[in-house]
C-alpha positions as CSV (number, residue, x, y, z in Angstrom):
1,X,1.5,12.3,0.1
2,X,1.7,9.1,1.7
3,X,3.5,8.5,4.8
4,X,5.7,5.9,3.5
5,X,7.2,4.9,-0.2
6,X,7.2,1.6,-1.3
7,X,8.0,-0.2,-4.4
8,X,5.6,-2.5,-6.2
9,X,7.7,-5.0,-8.1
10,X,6.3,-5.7,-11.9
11,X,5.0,-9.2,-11.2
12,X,3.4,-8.3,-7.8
13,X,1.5,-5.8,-10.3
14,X,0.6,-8.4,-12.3
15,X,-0.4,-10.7,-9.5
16,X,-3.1,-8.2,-8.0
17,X,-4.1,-7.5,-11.6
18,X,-4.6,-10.6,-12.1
19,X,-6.8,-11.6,-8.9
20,X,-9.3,-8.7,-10.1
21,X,-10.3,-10.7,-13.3
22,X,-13.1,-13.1,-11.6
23,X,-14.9,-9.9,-10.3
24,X,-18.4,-9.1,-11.7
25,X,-18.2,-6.0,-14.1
26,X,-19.2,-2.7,-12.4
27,X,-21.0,-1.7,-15.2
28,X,-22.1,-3.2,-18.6
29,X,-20.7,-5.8,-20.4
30,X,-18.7,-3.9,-23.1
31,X,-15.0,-4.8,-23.0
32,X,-13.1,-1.5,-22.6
33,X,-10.0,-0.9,-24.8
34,X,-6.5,-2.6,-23.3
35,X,-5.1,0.4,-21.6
36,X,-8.6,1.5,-20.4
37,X,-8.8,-1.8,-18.3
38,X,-5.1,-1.7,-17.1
39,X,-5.7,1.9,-15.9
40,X,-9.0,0.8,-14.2
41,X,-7.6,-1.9,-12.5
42,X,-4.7,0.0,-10.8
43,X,-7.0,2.6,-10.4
44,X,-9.0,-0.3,-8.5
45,X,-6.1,-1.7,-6.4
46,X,-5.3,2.2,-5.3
47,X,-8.8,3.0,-3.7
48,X,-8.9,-0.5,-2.1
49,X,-5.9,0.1,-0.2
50,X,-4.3,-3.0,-1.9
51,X,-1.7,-0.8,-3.6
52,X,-0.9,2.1,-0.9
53,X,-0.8,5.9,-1.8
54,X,2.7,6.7,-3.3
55,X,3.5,3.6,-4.1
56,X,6.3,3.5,-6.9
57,X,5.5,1.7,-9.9
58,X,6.8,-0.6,-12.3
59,X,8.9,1.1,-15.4
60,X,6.2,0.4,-18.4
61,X,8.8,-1.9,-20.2
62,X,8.9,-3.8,-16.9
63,X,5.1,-4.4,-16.5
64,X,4.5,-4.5,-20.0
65,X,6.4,-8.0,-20.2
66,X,5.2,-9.2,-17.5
67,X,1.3,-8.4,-18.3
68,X,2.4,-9.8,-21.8
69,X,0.9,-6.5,-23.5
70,X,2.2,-3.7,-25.4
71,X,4.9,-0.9,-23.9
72,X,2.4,1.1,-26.2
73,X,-0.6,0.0,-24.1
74,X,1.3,0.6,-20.4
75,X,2.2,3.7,-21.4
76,X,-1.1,4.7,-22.5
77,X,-2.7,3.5,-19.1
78,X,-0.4,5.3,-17.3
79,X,-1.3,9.0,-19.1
80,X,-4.8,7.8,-18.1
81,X,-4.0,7.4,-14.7
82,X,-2.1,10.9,-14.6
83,X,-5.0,12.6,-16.3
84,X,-7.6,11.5,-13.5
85,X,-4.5,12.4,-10.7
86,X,-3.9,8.7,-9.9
87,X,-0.7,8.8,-10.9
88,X,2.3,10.9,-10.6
89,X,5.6,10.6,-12.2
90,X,8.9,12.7,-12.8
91,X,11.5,12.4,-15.1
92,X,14.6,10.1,-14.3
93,X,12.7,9.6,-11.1
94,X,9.7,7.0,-12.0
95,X,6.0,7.1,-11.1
96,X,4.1,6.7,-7.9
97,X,0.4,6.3,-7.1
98,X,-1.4,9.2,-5.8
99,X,-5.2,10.2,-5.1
100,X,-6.8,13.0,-6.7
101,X,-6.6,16.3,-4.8
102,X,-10.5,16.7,-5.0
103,X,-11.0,12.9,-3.9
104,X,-13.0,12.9,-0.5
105,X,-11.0,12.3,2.0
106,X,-12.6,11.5,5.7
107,X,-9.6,11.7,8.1
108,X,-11.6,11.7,11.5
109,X,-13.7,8.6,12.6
110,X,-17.9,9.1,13.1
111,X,-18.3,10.6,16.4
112,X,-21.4,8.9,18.1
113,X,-24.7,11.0,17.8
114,X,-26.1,11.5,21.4
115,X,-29.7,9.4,21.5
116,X,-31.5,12.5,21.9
117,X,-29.9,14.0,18.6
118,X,-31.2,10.8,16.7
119,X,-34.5,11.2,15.8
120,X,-35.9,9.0,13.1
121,X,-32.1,8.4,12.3
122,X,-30.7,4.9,12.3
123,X,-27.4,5.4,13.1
124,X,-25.1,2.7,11.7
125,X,-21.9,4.6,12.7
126,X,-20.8,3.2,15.8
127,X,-19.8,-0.6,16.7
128,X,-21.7,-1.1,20.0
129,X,-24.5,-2.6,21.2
130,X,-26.5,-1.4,24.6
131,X,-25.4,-2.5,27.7
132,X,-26.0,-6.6,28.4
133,X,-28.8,-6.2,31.2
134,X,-29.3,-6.8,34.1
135,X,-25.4,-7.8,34.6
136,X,-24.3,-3.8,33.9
137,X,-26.7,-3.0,37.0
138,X,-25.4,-5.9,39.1
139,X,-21.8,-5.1,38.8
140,X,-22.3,-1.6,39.5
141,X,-24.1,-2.8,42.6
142,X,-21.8,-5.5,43.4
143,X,-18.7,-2.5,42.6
144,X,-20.7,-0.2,45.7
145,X,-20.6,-3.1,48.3
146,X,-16.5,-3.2,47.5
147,X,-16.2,0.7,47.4
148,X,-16.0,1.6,51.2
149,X,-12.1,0.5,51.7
150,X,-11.0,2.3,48.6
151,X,-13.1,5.5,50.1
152,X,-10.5,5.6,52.6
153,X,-7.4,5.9,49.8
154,X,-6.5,8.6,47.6
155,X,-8.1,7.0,45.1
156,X,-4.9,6.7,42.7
157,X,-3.9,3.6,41.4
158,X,-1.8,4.4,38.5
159,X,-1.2,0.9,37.5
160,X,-4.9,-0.3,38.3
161,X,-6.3,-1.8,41.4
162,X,-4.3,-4.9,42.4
163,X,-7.3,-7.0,42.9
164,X,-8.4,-6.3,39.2
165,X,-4.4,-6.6,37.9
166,X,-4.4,-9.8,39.4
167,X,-7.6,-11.0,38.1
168,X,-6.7,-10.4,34.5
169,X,-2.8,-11.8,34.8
170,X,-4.9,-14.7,35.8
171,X,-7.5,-15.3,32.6
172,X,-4.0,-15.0,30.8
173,X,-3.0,-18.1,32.8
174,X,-5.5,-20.3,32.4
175,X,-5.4,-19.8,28.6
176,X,-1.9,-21.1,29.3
177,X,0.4,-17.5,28.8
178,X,1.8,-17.7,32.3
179,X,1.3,-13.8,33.3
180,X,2.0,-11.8,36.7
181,X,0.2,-8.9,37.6
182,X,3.0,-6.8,37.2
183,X,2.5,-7.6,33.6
184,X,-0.6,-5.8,33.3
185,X,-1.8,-2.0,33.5
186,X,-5.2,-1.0,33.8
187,X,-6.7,1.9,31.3
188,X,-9.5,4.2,30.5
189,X,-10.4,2.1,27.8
190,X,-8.7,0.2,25.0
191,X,-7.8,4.1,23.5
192,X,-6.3,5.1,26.6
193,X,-4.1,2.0,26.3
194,X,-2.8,2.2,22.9
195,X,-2.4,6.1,23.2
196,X,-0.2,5.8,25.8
197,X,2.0,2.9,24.3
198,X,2.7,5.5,21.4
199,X,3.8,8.0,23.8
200,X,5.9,5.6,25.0
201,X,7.4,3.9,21.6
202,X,6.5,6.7,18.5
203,X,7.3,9.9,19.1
204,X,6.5,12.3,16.2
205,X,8.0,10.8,13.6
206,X,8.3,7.2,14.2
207,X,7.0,5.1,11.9
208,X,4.0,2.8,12.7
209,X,2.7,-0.3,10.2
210,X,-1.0,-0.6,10.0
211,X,-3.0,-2.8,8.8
212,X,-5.0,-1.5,6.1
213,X,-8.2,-1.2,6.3
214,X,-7.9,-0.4,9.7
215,X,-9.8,1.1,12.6
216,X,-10.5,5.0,12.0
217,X,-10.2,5.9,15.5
218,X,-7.2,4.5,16.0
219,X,-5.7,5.6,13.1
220,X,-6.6,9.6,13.7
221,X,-5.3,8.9,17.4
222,X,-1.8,8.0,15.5
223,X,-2.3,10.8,13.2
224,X,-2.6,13.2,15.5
225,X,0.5,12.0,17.6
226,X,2.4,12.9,14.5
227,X,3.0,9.1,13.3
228,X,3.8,8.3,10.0
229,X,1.5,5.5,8.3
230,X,2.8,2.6,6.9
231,X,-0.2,0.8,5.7
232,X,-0.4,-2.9,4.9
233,X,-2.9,-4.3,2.7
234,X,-4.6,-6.9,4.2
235,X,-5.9,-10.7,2.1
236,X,-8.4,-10.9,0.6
237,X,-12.1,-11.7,1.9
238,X,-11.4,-13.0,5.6
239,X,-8.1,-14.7,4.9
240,X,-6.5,-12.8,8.2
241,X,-2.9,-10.9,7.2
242,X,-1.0,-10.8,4.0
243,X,2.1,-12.6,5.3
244,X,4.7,-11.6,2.2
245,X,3.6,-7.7,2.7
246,X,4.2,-7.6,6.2
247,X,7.4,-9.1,6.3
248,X,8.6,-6.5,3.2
249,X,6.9,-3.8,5.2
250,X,8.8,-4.7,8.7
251,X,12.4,-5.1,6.6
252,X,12.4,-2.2,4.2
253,X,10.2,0.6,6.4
254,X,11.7,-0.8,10.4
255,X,8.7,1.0,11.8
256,X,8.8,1.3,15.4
257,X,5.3,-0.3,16.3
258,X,3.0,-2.1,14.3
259,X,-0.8,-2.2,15.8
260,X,-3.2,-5.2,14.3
261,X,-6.3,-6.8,15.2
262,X,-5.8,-10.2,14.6
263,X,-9.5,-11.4,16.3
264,X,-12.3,-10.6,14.0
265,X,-10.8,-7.0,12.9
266,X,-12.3,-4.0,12.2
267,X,-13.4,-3.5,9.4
268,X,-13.2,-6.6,7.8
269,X,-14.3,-9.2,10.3
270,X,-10.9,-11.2,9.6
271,X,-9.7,-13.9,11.9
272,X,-5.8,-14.4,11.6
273,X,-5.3,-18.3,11.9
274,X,-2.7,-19.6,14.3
275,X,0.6,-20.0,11.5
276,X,-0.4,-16.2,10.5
277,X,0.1,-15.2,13.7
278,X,3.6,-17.1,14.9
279,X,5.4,-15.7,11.4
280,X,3.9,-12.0,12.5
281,X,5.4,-12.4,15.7
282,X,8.4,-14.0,14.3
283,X,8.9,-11.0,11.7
284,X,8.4,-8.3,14.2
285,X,11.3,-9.7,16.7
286,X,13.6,-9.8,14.0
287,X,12.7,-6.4,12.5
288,X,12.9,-5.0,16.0
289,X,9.0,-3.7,15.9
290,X,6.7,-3.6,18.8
291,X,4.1,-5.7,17.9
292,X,0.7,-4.0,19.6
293,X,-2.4,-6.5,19.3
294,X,-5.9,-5.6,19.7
295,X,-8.2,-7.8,21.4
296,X,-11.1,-5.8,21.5
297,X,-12.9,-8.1,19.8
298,X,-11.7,-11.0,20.5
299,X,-14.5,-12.9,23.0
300,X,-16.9,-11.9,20.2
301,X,-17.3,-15.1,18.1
302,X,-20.5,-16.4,16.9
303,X,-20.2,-20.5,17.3
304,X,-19.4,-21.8,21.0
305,X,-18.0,-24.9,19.0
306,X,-15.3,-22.1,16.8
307,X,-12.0,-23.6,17.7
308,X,-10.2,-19.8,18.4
309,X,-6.4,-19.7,17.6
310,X,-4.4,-19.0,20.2
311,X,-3.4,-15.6,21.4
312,X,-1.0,-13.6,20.1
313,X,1.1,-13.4,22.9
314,X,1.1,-17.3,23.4
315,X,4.0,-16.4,21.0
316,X,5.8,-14.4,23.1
317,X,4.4,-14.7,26.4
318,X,7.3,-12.3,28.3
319,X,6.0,-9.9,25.9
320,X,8.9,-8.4,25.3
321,X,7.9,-7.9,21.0
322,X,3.9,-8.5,21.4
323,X,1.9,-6.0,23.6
324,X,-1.7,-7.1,24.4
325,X,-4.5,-4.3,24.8
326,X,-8.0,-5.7,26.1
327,X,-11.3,-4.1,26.9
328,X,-14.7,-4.0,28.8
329,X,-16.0,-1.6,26.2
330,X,-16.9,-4.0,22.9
331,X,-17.4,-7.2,24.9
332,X,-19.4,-6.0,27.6
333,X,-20.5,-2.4,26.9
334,X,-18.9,0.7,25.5
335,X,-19.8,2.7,28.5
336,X,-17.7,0.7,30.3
337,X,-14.6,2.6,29.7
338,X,-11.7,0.2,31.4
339,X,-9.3,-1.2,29.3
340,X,-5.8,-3.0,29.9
341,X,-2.1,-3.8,28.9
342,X,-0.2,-7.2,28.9
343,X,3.4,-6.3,28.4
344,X,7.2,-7.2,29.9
345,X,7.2,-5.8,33.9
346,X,9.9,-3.2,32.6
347,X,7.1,-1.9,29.6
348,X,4.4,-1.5,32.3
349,X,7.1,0.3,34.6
350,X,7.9,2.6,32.0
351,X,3.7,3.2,31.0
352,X,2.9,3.5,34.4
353,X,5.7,6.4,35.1
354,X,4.2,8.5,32.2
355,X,0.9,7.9,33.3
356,X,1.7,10.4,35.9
357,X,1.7,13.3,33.0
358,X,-1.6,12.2,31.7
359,X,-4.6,11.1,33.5
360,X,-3.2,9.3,36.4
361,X,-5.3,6.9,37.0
362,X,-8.4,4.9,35.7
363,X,-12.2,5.3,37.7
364,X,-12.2,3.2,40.8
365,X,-15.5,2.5,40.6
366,X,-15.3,1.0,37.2
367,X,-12.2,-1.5,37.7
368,X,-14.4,-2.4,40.9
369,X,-18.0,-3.3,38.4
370,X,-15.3,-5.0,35.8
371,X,-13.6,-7.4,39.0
372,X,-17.0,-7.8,40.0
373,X,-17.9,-9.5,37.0
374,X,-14.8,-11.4,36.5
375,X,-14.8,-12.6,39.7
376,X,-18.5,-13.8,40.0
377,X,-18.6,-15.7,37.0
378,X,-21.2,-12.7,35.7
379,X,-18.8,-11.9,32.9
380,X,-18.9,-14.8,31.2
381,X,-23.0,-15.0,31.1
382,X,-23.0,-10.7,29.7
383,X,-20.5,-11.9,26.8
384,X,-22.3,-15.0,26.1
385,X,-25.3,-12.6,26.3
386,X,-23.4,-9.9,24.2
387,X,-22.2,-13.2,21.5
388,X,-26.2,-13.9,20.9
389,X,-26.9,-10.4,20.0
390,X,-24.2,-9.7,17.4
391,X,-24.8,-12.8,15.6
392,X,-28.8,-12.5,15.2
393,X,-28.0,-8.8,14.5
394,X,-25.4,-10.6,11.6
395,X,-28.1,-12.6,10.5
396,X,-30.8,-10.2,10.2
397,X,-28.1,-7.2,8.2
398,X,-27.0,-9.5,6.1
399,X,-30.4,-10.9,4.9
400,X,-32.0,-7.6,4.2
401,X,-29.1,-6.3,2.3
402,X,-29.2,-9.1,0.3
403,X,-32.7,-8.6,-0.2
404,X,-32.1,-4.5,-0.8
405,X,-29.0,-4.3,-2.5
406,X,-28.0,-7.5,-4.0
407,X,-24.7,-5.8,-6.0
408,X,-22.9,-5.4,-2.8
409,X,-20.5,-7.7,-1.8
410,X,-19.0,-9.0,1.4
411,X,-17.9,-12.0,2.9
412,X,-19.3,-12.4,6.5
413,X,-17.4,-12.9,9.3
414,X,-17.7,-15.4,12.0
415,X,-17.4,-13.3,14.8
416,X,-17.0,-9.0,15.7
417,X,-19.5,-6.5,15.3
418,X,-18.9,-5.5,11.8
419,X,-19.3,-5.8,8.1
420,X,-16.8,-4.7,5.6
421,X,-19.1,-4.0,2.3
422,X,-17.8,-3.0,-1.4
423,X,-21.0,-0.8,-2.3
424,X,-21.4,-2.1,-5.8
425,X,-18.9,0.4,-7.5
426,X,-20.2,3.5,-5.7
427,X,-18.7,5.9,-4.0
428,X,-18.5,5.1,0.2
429,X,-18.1,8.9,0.7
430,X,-21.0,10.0,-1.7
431,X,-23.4,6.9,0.1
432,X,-22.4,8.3,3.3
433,X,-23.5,12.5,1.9
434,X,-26.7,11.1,0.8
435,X,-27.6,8.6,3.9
436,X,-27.9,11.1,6.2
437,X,-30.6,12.6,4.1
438,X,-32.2,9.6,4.0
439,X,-31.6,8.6,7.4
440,X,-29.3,6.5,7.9
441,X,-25.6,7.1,9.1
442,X,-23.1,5.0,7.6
443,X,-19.1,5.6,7.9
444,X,-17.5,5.1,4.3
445,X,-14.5,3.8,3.3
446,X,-12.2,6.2,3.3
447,X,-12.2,6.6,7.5
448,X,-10.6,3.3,7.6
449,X,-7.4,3.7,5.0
450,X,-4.3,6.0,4.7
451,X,-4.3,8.2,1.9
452,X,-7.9,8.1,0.4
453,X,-7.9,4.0,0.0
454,X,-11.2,1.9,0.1
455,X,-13.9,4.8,-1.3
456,X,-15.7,1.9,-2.5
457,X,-16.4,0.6,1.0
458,X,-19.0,1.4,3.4
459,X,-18.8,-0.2,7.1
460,X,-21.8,-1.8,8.8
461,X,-21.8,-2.9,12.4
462,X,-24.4,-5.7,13.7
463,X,-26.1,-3.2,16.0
464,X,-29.5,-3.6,14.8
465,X,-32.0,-6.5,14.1
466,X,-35.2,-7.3,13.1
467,X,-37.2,-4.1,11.7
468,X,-34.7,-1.7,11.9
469,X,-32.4,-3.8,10.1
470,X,-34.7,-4.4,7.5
471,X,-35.4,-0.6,7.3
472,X,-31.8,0.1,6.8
473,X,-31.3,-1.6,4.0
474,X,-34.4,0.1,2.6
475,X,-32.6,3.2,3.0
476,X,-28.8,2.6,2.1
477,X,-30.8,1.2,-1.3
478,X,-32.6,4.8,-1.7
479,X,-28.8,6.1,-1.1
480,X,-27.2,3.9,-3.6
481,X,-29.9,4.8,-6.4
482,X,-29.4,8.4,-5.4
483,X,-25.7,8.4,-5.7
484,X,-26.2,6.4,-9.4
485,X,-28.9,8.8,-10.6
486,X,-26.3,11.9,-9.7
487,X,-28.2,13.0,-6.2
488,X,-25.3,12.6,-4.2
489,X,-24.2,17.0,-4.7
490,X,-26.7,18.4,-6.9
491,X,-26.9,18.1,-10.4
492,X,-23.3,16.0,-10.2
493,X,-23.2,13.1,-11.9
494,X,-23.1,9.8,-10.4
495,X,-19.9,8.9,-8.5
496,X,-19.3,5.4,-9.5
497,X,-15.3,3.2,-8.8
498,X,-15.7,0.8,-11.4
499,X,-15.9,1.3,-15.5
């Protein structure tokens, strides 16, 4: 079941119905009978994520006048969808969307292969790129030189070194949110950050709104702190947040946090404009919800002329709704494991008291390489560095699955490391089985929803160029003509989303 019940009003139904109707047929041109199509297309909306898991439906007389069709026909569609165990229903109690119990269902993110374990492999799996050379060597050097007084210490700086604390308060400051140092927290990592804000806010229990698709390891992190889900759908294509659902999903579920990534998300590769993001903030202060933003990706943008929108915190810059967590690890390199919070003085109080029963502290050394860089102006030339990779990487993906697989669709993003892919009505899960036989790793769909949503998505991150680009494509297209020819388990047939 899903974390969270929600209700989706007849002409809301009809709406998302509707919006399906410009889409290329997954197969065929044969118009199926009425009810067939109207089961298909909530069946559609459910793996998508654009209708959650347990959802409750519309009464068939309700939807029935407002699709205009038949009671006769609703009611049909929704047998169909109980038959294939996307819907449920009980008497005098309604019906709800469900996902089959045999449906795959990926709850973990991909763990990283170690290079040595790679082979002829060509690992798609992870979002990161090699370190920016020769600035990761510089700063480690430059971090030595700075090491002898902190030698002398403990070495404990639960908060983060004060020279780093006050170099971030001030990049807040020059992009005009007026921050003090004792407005930020170091972390290990942009993980470390967010796990310890959910100590801190969501105990087991506590409901936390997510944006859905997501990112997998951030959802399994809340999973496994015993949060309950409450996914929201984003727009469509790279249209940022779905304004109407999240305002619905902040009054009706009052979930205690709510984590987004409003710079070039992951998956999608969504940038939330400027208006998106003062009603989000607006919503979650009214709604009382800690609003946790994601930056991760946020210096990651393609164009140096891309007018960004303002930070999320501009806002609400005593961050007393919006709490900001930043990284080293996506912008600069993933082995860089130092992350930060931007919050109210009495919110990085309260973090940096619990810190003392979990790791204490973050690597001096590291904070040391990262103020380095800040401070030297070496930061700037590693992203800018970092920016050039990902968008020839973008290019080069995006032309050879074009080339290899021209059914897929995706819109692509001006900015991140990744691409957000509908695999051409085939099962994500199955193209993921049958890549690695084929070498290529891909994470499917499924890692980045609650509940079994978007198993006709694959994720692709802009990690490789050139050759090995092209040679990926080669293989997810063996994949995909595997899964359609029933090679994905066997002598199964063909896993395909879309009659």
């Amino acid at each position: 079941m899903a974390q969270w019940t929600s209700a989706v009003g007849a002409a809301q139904l009809a709406r998302l119905l509707t919006s399906q109707q410009t889409r290329p047929p997954g197969a065929g041109n044969r118009r199926p009978p009425a009810y067939r199509a109207l089961a298909d297309g909530i069946r559609l909306l459910v793996l998508e994520g654009r209708v959650p898991v347990a959802a409750r439906l519309p009464a068939e007389r309700e939807l029935a006048v407002s699709l205009a069709v038949s009671r006769t026909t609703v009611a049909a569609a929704y047998e169909a969808l109980r038959g294939e165990g996307f819907l449920e229903s009980r008497r005098g109690a309604g019906s709800w969307t469900a996902v089959p119990a045999g449906n795959p269902l990926p709850a973990r993110g991909l763990e990283p292969l170690p290079p040595e374990a790679l082979g002829s492999m060509i690992d798609l799996g992870t979002a990161a790129l090699p370190a920016p050379e020769p600035w990761l060597t510089r700063a480690v050097q430059g971090a030595l030189g700075e090491l002898p007084p902190y030698a002398h210490t403990h070495g404990d700086y639960p908060a983060g070194l004060p020279a780093l604390r006050e170099m971030l308060a001030e990049r807040y400051t020059a992009r005009g949110i007026p921050t003090m140092p004792e407005q930020i927290m170091v972390t290990t990592g942009a993980m470390g950050a967010i796990d310890a804000i959910c100590h801190l806010f969501a105990g087991r229990g506590e409901r936390i709104a997510v944006e859905s698709p997501s990112y997998a390891n951030i959802l399994q992190l809340m999973r496994e702190e015993g949060a309950r889900l409450v996914p929201v759908a984003m727009a469509e294509g790279l249209a940022g947040w779905d304004l109407d659902r999240w305002r619905q999903v902040l009054r009706d579920a009052a979930p205690r946090l709510a984590y987004v990534v409003a710079d070039f998300h992951n998956p999608t590769g969504a940038l939330a404009d400027e208006d998106q993001r003062r009603q989000l903030v607006e919503a979650a202060r009214s709604a009382g919800t800690v609003l946790v933003v994601d930056e991760t990706m946020t210096e990651l943008h393609f164009d140096p002329d891309l007018d960004m929108p303002r930070r999320v915190c501009a806002f609400d810059p005593a961050g007393s709704t919006v709490i900001t967590v930043g990284s080293a690890s996506k912008a600069f390199w993933a082995g860089m494991r130092i992350g930060w919070v931007r919050a109210a003085p009495d919110v990085i109080r309260s973090l940096v008291a619990a810190r003392a029963y979990a790791d204490l502290g973050t690597p001096v050394l590291e904070q040391l390489a990262v103020n380095w860089l800040l401070s030297t102006g070496g930061w700037e030339e590693a992203v800018e560095l970092r920016r050039s990779q990902a968008r020839d990487n973008s290019a080069a993906l995006v032309a050879a699955l074009r080339r290899e697989v021209p059914d897929w669709e995706f819109d692509v993003p001006v900015g991140g490391l990744t691409l957000w892919v509908r695999a051409g009505g085939l099962s994500g899960s199955r193209l993921a089985e049958v890549g690695e036989r084929v070498g290529v790793r891909v994470p499917s769909g499924p890692r980045f929803g609650v509940d079994g949503a978007f198993e006709g998505y694959v994720r692709l991150p802009f990690t490789v160029s050139g050759a090995v680009a092209d040679e990926a494509a080669v293989r997810l297209a063996a994949a995909a003509r595997l899964v359609r020819e029933g090679g994905a388990s066997g002598a199964e047939p063909p896993r395909t989303l879309i009659a």
